[in-house]
TORRO-301843 format. One record per residue (C-alpha): chain; y, x, z. Coordinates in steps of 0.5 Angstrom, whole numbers. Example, Ala and Ser with C-alpha at 12.3 -4.5 7.8 and 13.67 -1.06 7.14 Angstrom:
2
PT/c/north/east/up
PT/A/-9/25/16
PT/A/-2/27/14
This chain:
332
PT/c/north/east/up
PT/A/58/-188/-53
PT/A/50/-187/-55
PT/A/51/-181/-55
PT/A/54/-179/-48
PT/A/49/-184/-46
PT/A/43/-181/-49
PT/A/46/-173/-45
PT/A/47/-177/-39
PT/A/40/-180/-40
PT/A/37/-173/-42
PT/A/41/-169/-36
PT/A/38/-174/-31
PT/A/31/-174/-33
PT/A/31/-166/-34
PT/A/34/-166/-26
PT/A/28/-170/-25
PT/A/23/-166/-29
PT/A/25/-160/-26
PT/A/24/-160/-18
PT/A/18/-164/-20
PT/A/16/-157/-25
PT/A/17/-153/-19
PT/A/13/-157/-14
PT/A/7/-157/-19
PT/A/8/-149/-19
PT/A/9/-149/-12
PT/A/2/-152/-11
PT/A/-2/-147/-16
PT/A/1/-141/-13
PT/A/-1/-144/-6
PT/A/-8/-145/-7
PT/A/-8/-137/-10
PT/A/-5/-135/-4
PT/A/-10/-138/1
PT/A/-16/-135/-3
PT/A/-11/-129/-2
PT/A/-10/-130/5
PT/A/-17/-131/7
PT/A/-19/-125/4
PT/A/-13/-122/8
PT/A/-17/-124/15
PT/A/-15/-131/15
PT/A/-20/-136/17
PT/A/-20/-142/12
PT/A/-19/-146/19
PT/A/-13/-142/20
PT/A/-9/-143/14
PT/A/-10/-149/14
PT/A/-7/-152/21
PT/A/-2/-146/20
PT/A/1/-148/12
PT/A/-2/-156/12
PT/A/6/-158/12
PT/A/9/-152/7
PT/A/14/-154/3
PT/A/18/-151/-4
PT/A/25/-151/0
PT/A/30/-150/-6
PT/A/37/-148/-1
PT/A/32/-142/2
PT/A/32/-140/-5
PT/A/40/-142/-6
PT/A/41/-137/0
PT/A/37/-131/-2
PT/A/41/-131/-8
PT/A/48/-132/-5
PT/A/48/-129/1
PT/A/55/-129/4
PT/A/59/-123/4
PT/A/64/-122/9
PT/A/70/-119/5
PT/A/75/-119/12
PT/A/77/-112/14
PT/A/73/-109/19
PT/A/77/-109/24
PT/A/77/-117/24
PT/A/69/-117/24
PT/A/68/-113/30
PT/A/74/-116/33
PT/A/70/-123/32
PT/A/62/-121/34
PT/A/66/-117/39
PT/A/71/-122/43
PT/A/72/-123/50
PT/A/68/-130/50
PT/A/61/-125/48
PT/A/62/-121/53
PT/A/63/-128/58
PT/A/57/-131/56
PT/A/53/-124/56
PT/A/55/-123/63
PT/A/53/-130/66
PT/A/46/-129/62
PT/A/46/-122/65
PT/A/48/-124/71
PT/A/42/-130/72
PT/A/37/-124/70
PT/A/39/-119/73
PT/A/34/-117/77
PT/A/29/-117/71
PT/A/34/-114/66
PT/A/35/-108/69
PT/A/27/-107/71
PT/A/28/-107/62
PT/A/32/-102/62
PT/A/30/-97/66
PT/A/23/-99/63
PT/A/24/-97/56
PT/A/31/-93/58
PT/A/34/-97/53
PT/A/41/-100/57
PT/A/42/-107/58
PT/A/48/-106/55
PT/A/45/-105/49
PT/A/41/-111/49
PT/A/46/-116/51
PT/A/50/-113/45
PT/A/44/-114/40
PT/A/42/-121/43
PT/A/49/-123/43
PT/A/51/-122/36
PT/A/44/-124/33
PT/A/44/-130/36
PT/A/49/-132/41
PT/A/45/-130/47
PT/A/39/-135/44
PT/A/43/-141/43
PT/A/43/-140/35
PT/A/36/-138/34
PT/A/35/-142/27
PT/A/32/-149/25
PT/A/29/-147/20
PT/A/21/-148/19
PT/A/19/-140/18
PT/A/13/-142/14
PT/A/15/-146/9
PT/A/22/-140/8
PT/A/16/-135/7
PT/A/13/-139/2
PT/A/19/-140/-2
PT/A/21/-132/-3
PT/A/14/-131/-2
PT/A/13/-135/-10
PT/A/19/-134/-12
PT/A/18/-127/-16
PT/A/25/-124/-13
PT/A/22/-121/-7
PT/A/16/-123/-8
PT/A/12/-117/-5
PT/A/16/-117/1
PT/A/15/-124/4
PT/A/8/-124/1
PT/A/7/-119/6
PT/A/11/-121/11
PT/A/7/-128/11
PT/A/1/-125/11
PT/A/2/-121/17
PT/A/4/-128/21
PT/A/-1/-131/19
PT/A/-5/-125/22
PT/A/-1/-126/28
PT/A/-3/-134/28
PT/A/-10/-132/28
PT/A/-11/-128/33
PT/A/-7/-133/38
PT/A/-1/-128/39
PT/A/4/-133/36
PT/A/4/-141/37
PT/A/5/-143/29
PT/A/8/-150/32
PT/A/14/-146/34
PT/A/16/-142/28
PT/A/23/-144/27
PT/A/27/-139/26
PT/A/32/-136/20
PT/A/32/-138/13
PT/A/30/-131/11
PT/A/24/-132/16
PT/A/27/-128/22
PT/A/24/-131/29
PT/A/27/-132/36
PT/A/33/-129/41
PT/A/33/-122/37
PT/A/31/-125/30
PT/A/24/-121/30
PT/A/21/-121/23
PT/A/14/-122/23
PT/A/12/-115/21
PT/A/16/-113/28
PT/A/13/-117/32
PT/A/7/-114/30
PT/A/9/-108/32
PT/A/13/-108/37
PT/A/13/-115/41
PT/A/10/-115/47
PT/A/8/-121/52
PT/A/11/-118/57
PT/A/9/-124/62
PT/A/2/-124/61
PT/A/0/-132/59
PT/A/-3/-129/53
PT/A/2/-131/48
PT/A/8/-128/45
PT/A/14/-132/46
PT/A/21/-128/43
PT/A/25/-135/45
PT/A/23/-133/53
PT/A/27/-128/56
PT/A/22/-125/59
PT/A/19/-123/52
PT/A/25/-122/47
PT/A/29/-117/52
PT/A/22/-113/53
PT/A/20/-113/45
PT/A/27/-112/44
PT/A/28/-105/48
PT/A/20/-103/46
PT/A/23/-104/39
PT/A/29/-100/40
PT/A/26/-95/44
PT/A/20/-94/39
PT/A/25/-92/33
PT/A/28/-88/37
PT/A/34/-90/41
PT/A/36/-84/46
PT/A/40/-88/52
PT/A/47/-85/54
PT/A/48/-81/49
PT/A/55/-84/43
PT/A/54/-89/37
PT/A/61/-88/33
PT/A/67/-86/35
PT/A/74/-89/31
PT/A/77/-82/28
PT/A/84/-81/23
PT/A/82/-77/18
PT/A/86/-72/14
PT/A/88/-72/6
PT/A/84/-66/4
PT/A/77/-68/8
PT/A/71/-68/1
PT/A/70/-74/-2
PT/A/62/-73/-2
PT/A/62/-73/7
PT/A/65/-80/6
PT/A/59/-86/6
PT/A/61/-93/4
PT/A/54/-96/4
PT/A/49/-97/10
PT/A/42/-95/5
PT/A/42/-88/8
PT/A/47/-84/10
PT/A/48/-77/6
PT/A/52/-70/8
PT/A/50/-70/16
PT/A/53/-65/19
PT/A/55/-62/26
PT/A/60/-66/30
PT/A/64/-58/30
PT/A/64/-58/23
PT/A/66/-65/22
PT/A/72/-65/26
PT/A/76/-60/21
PT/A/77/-67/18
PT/A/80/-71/24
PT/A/86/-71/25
PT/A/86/-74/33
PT/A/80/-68/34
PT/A/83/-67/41
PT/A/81/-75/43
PT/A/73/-74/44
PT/A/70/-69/48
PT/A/63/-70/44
PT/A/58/-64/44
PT/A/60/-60/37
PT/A/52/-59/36
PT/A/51/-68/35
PT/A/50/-69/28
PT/A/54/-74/26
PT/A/56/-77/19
PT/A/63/-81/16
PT/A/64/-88/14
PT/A/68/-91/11
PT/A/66/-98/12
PT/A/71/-102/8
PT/A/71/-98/1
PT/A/66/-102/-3
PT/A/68/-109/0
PT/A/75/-110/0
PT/A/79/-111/-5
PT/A/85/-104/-5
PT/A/83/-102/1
PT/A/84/-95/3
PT/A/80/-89/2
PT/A/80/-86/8
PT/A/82/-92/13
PT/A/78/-94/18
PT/A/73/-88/18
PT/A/69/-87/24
PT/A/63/-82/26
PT/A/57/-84/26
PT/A/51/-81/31
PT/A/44/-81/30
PT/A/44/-87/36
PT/A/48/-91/30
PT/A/42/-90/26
PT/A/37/-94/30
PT/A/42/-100/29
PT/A/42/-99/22
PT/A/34/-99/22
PT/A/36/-106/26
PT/A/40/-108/21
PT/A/42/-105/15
PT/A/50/-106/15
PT/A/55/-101/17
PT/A/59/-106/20
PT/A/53/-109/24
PT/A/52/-103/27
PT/A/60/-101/28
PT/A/59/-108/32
PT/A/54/-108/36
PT/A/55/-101/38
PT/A/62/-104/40
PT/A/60/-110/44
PT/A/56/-104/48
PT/A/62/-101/50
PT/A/65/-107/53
PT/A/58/-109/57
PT/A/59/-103/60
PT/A/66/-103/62
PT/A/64/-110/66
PT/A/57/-110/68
């Protein structure tokens, strides 16, 4: 009986000694990374309002580390981001600012459609934005050596943008991963390509007016081109090259001609697609679901796909918001 109560003890107190290790830590790296930040442009008087309430915060680390992975087949994913309740609450939103959000699209020659599918997928048409203190999110991944020089950057960027006024520190509530407003800006994005489209002088991407025009100045800028397809869902044949299959999102090999590729589609005769588009195939639920087939489903990629991508680097992201993007386009 000592002996489980000297474990017991043991265990309790190494619980206690173990957050107590991290905080200490924490605090050293925190004053490294202020003698860092205001050798990056950040005043002191900056630093110190914007990060006086930063925290270590352990479920941020937890998240990074198990990530949740969908393991549904691809159908149900698109089918849940995609329902016919999105597309409702999408064209209320759309409906409540219309005259605005076709101002957006004809400005930046990115469809609404587009947008509200982005908007809608990433958080719900702004009802789930996140509540998550950016900062102190930043921080953790930023200490913690996993992907340190990422957020590192990533923070010091915000910090950047708190001291040139262009975002209010008192509003960075967002995801765990430090993402930001109804689009779910990281900082870096914000500062390339948010825009303060009312004109009061601040950057507020949890508005309507500044999230929807920072999103298609985004979309735009990497290259998005307006009414041209994003993927089409194809029945491939048993003899298509093994090395024309991509089943991860890092970067899309064996681009081809769309005319070259439909010698492998079985339902060639259903698209009238112009045989010079490049375009890839994907099979998306190769790596992820236990036993899938090799060939089903497949779909055919073009270079509008890619843009979502370079939003959001999953097959089944891009597949969804592209088909949630059609739907818009039936209605609206």
């Amino acid at each position: 009986m000592k002996k489980i109560n000297f474990f017991i003890t043991l265990f309790l107190l190494l619980s206690i000694e173990a957050p107590r290790a991290i905080d200490k830590s924490f605090d050293e790296w925190l004053k490294n990374f202020k003698t860092y930040a205001l050798e990056n442009n950040i005043s002191e008087t900056t630093f110190d309002i914007a990060m006086s309430d930063v925290v270590f915060l352990p479920k941020v680390i937890k998240y990074d580390r198990f990530q949740p992975e969908f393991y549904e087949d691809t159908k149900t994913y698109i089918s849940k981001r995609s329902s016919n309740l999105k597309v409702k609450q999408g064209t209320k939103l759309y409906k409540s600012n219309e005259i605005f959000i076709n101002v957006i699209d004809k400005k930046f020659s990115v469809e609404k459609s587009l947008l509200l599918a982005l908007m809608g997928i990433e958080t719900n048409f702004g009802t789930y934005v996140g509540k998550m203190d950016i900062l102190s999110s930043l921080a953790t991944l930023s200490f913690d050596e996993r992907r340190s020089e990422f957020f590192t950057k990533e923070l010091i960027t915000l910090l950047q943008l708190v001291e040139t006024k262009k975002i209010d520190h008192n509003i960075l509530y967002g995801s765990w991963a430090g993402a930001f407003g109804n689009f779910q800006f990281m900082p870096s994005t914000i500062e390339r390509y948010a825009i303060d489209y009312d004109k009061n002088k601040i950057i507020e991407l949890k508005s309507t007016k500044d999230s929807f025009a920072s999103a298609a100045n985004y979309i735009n800028k990497i290259g998005w081109k307006k009414n041209q397809p994003c993927f089409i869902r194809v029945k491939l044949t048993k003899n298509v090259p093994k090395d024309l299959l991509n089943t991860s999102a890092k970067k899309l090999h064996s681009k081809n001609k769309f005319g070259n590729l439909k010698n492998f589609i079985k339902n060639k005769n259903d698209f009238t697609i112009n045989d010079d588009l490049i375009g890839s195939i994907i099979t998306p639920d190769k790596d992820i679901i236990p036993n899938s087939e090799n060939l089903e489903p497949a779909y055919i990629v073009f270079e509008n796909y890619e843009k979502i991508l370079q939003w959001n680097r999953s097959l089944r992201f891009g597949l969804a918001v592209c088909t949630l993007k059609d739907k818009f386009e039936n209605v609206l």
